[in-house]
C-alpha positions in Angstrom: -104.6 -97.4 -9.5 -102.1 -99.8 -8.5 -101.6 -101.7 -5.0 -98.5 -102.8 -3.3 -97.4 -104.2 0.0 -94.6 -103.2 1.2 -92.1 -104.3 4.0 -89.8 -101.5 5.7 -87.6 -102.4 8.3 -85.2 -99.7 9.5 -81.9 -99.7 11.0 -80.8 -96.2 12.0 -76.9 -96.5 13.0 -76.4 -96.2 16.4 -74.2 -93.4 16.4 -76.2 -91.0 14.6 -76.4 -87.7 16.3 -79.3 -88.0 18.2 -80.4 -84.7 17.1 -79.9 -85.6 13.2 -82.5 -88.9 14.3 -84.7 -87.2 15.8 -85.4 -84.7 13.1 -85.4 -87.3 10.4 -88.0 -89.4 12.8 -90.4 -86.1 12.8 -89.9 -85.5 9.1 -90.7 -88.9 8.3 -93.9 -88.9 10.3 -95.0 -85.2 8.6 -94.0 -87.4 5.1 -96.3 -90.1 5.9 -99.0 -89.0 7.4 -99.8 -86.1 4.0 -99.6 -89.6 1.6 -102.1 -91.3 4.3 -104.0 -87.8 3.7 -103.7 -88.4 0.1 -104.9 -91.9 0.2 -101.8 -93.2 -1.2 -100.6 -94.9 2.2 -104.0 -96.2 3.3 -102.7 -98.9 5.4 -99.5 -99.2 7.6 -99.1 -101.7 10.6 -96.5 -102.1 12.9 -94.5 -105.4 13.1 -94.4 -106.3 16.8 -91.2 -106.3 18.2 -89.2 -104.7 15.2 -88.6 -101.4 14.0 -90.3 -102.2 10.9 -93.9 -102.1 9.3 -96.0 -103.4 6.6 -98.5 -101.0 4.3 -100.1 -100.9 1.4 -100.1 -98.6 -0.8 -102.6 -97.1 -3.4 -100.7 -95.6 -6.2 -100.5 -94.7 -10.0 -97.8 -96.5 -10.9 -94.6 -98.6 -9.5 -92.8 -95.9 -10.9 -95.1 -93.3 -8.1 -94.3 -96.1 -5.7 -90.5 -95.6 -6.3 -90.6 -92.2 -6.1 -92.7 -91.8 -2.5 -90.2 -94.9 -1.3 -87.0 -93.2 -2.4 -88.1 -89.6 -0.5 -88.7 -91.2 3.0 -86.7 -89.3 5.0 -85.3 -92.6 6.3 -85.0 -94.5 3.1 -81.2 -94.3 3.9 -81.5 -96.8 6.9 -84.2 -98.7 5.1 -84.6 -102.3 4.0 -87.7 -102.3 1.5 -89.1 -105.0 0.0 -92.5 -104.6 -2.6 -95.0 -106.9 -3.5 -97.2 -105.8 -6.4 -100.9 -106.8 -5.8 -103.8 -107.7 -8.2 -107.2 -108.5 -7.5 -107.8 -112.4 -6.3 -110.1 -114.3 -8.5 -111.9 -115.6 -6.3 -113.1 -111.8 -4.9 -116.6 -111.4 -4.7 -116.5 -107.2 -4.9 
C-alpha cells in the first residue's frame, strides 16, 4: 500500500446552475464516502474557513491515486496538490 496526503481546495464558479452544483455536491459525497468504505480515504479534515480539505489516502499505487482524484465529481473545480508519504525513521511501530 501506498500513502498520500492530499490538499483539495475547490472553487465551483459562481454561476453554475445551482441545480448542476447541487447534484455534483451529492455525487461527490456518495463518491467519497464508498472509498472511506473501502479504506482508501481513511482520513479527510476540513480546512477551517476554506472550501478545501486535507486527507490521506491508502492506495495501491499513485497511479490508483490519479485515477480516484481524476473521477471526483468536482475534480473540474479542483486545485490538488499530493504529497507521497513513507514511513519516518524514527517510528517506533
Amino acid at each position: 500500500m501506498a500513502l498520500f496526503h492530499v490538499r483539495m481546495d475547490v472553487d465551483i464558479p459562481r454561476d453554475l446552475d445551482p441545480e448542476v452544483r447541487a447534484e455534483t455536491i451529492a455525487e461527490e459525497k456518495a463518491y467519497s464516502q464508498d472509498l472511506q468504505r473501502q479504506g482508501k480515504w481513511p482520513h479527510i479534515w476540513r480546512i477551517v474557513g476554506r472550501y478545501s480539505n486535507i486527507s490521506i489516502f491508502d492506495v495501491e499505487s499513485a497511479d490508483e491515486l490519479h485515477e480516484i482524484l481524476w473521477g471526483l465529481p468536482l475534480f473540474p473545480y479542483m486545485n490538488v496538490e499530493v504529497t507521497p508519504l513513507t514511513k519516518h525513521g524514527s517510528d517506533i511501530k
